[in-house]
PANU-436440 format. One record per residue (C-alpha): x, y, z negated. Coordinates in Angstrom, 2 decimals. Example, Ala and Ser with C-alpha at 12.3 -4.5 7.8 and 13.67 -1.06 7.14 Angstrom:
BEGIN
+---------+---------+---------+
|      px |      py |      pz |
+---------+---------+---------+
|   12.30 |   -4.50 |   -7.80 |
|   13.67 |   -1.06 |   -7.14 |
+---------+---------+---------+
// end
This chain:
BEGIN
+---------+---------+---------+
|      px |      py |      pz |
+---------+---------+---------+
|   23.20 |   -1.24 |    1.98 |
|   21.61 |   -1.35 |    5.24 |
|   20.48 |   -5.34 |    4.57 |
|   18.88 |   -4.09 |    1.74 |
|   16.84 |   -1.45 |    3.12 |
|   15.99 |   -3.64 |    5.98 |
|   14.79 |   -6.45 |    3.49 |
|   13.01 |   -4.05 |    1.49 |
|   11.30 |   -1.82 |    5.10 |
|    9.87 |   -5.65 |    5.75 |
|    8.61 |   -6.25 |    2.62 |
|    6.74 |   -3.21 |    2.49 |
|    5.04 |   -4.19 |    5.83 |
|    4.08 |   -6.97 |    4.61 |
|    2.33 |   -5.44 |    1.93 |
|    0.80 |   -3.32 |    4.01 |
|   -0.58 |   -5.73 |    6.46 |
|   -1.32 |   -7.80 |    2.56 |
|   -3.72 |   -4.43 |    2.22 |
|   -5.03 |   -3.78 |    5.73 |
|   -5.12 |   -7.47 |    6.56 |
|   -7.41 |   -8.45 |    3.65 |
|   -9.38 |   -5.71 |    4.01 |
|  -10.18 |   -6.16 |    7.88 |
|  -10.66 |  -10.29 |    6.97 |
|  -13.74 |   -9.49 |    4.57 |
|  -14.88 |   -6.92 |    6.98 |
|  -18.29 |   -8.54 |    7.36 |
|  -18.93 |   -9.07 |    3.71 |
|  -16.53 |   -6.19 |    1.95 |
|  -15.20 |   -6.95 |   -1.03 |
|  -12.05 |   -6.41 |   -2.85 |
|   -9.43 |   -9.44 |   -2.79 |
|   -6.47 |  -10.40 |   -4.43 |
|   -4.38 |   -9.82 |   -1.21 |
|   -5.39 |   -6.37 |   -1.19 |
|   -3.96 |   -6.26 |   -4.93 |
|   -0.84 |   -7.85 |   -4.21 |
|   -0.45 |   -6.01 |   -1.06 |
|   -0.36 |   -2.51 |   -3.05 |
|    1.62 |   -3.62 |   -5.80 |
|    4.47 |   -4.81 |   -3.28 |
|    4.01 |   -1.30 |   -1.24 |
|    4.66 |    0.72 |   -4.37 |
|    7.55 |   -1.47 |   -5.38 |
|    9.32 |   -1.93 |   -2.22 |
|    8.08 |    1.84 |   -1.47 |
|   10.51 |    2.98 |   -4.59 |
|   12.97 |    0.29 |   -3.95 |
|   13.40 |    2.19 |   -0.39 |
|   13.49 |    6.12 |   -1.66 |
|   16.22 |    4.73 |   -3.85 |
|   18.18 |    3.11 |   -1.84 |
|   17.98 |    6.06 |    1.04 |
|   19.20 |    8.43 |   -2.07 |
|   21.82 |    6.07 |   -2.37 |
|   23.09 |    7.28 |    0.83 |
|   24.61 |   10.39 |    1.77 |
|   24.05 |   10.32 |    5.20 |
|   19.64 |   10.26 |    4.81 |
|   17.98 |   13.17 |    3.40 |
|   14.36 |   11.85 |    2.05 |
|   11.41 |   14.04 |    2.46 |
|   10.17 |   14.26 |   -1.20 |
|    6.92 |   16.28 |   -0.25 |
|    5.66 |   13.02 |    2.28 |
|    7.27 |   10.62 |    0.10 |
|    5.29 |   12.11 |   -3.19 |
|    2.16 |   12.19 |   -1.04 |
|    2.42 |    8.40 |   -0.16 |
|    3.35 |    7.55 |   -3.43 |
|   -0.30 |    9.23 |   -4.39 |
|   -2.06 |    7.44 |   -1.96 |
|   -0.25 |    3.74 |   -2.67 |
|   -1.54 |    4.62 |   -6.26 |
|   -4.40 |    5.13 |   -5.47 |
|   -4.91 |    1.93 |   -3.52 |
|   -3.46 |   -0.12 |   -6.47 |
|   -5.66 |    0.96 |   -8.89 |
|   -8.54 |    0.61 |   -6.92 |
|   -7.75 |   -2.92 |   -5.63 |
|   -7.38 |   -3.29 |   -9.75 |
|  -10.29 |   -1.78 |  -10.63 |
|  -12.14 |   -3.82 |   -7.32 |
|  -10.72 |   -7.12 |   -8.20 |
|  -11.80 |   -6.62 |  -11.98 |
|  -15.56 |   -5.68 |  -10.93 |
|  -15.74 |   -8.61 |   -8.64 |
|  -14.86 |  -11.03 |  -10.89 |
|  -17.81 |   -9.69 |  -13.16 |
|  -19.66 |   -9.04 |  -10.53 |
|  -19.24 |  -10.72 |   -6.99 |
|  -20.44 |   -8.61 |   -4.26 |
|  -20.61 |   -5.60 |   -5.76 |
|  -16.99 |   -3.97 |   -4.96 |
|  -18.14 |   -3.39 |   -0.94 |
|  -17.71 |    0.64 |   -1.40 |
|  -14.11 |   -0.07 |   -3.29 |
|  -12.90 |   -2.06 |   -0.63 |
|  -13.41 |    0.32 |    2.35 |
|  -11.78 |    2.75 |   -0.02 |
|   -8.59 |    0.62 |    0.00 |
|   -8.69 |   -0.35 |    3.31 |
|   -9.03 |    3.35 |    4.79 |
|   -6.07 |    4.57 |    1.81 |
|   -3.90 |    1.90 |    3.37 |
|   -4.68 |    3.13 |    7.18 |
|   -4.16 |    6.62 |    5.83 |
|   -0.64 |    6.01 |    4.19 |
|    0.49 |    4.40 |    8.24 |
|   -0.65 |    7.81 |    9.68 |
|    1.48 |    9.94 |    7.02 |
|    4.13 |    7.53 |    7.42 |
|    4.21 |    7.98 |   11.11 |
|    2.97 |   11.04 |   12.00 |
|    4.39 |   13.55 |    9.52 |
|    7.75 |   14.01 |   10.63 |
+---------+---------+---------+
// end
């Protein structure tokens, strides 16, 4: 059990740097990207893959409030990278506002994750 949840802990950070990274790489020029998409979608996945797993066990108990409130915001994240990646395609260019918004969900989700306790 603990492979898995280590497997899964570094997939999730890899979504998340798939989210921040892309973000901070079109910095100059904002606009949403597919890496910010696939970032979010592994997040929530891996994200639920994790509480699971840690429910699975005995020994962890899960803080549903923090864990409820990140689910929000990783939500929120994919369906703005969806909604971003589907006006930029239409439109190229015009997603600048949508991407900050992802990037700056993304940064918010580390600071719950770290600093509620």
């Amino acid at each position: 059990m603990d492979i898995a949840i280590k497997i899964f802990l570094i997939l999730h950070f890899i979504g998340l740097a798939g989210i921040i990274g892309s973000w901070l790489a079109v910095i100059k020029e904002p606009r949403v990207v597919a890496g910010m998409l696939h970032g979010a979608i592994l997040q929530v996945v891996t994200g639920l893959a994790l509480v699971g797993l840690r429910e699975a066990q005995d020994v962890v108990e899960v803080n549903h409030m923090k864990i409820g409130i990140k689910l929000l915001v990783a939500l929120a994240v994919l369906v703005v990278a969806f909604i971003g990646l589907r006006k930029e395609k239409q439109n190229p260019g015009s997603t600048e506002t949508l991407a900050h918004v992802a990037g700056g969900l993304g940064i918010l989700n580390v600071i719950i994750a770290v600093a509620w306790t």
